[in-house]
N, C-alpha and C positions, 0 to 999 in steps of 0.2 A: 208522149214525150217528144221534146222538138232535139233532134238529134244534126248539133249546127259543127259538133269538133272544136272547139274553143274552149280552152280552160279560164277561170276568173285570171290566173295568173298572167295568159296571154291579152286577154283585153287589160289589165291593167294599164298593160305593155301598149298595147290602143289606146289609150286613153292618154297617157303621157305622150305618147308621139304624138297625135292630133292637136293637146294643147300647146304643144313646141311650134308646131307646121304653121305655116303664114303669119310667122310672129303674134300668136294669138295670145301667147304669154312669153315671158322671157323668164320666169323660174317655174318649176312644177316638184310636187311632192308627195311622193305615193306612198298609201298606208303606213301613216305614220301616226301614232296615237299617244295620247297621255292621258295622265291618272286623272285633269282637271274637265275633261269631256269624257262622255261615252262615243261619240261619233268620232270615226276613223275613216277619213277616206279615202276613197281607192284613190283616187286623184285629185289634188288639187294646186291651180294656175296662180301665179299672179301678176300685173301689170304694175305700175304707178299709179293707178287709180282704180283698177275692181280685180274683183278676185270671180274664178271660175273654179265651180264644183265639179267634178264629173264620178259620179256611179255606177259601177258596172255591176251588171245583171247578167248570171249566167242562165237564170230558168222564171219562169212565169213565176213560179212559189216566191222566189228570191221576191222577187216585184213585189209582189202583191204584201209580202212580210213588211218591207221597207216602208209599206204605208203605216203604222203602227209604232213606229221609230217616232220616240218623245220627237225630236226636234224635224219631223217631218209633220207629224201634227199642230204643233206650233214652230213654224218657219221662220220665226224671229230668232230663234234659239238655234239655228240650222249655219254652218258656213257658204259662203259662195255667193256673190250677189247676181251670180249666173250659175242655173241649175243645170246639169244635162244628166240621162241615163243614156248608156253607152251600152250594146246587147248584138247579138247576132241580127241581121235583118230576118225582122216578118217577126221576133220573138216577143215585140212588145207593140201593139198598135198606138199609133198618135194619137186617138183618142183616147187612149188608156190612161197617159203622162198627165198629170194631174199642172192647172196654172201653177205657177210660172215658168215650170221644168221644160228642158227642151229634150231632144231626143236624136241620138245618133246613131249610124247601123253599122256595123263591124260587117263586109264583106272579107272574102279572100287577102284578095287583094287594096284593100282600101278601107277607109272609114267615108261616111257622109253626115252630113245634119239631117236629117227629115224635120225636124219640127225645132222652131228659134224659141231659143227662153229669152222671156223677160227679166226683165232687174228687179232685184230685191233685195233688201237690207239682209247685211252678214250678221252673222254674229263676231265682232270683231275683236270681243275677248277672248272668242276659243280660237279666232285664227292665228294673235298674236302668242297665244301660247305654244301654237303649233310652233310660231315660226321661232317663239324662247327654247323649246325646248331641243330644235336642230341646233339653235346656236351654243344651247351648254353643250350639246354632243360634241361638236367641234372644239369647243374650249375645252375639254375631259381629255380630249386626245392629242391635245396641241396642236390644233389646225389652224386657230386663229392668227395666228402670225400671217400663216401662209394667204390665208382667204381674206386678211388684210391688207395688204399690201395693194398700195394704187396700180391702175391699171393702167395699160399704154392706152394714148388717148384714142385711137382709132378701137379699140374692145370698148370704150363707154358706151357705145353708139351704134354697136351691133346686134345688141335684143334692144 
């Protein structure tokens, strides 16, 4: 057993920080699921033009299950047009991560990329659902006033 100290919960917690860090997204959304997907995940970015998956892997098993995942088998059906697995370093070798997923390593102190994913088509009806169904949550609780309201012009332009 690879014994790294890391809960799924704290890499989540990696995973959303790294997709925030150098503007690599400007929203992100973790483990958030609906009735209209089975795929939930741990983290997911988005820009104005692509969206980033990130997976977190706490154990070799975990990895190796996720290969078996309908929409890892067929990757058309998968969100993210950027794939990464996010894991303790040394837990998953590069060679491991199957095209077009990339691969990052959760030290102590820090996250890295080890391996760059490629682009690949979203599934961009499960994303849009994901992002329906934050916004009925909002509307449910009476948020939407709030999170409508325009922004001072200097916040448009800071993610």
């Amino acid at each position: 057993m690879f014994d790294h100290g890391f809960t799924h919960d704290t890499l989540v917690e990696r995973a959303r920080s790294w997709l925030l860090t150098a503007r690599r997204c400007s929203a992100v959304i973790t483990e958030i699921g609906t009735w209209s997907t089975n795929e939930t995940p741990d983290a997911l970015g988005f820009t104005a033009r692509h969206s980033v998956l990130v997976e977190c892997k706490i154990s070799r098993s975990d990895f190796f299950a996720d290969a078996k995942k309908v929409f890892r088998r067929e990757p058309g059906r998968g969100m993210g047009n950027f794939r990464f697995y996010l894991c303790p370093a040394g837990l998953i070798k590069p060679e491991e991560v199957p095209v077009p997923w990339g691969l990052i390593y959760v030290y102590p102190s820090r996250a890295r990329q080890i391996k760059r994913a490629d682009f690949c088509d979203a599934n961009l009806k499960h994303e849009r659902t994901i992002l329906m169904a934050i916004a009925r949550r909002a509307e449910s609780k009476g948020l939407m006033p709030e999170i409508c309201k325009p922004l001072p012009r200097a916040e448009l332009y800071e993610n």
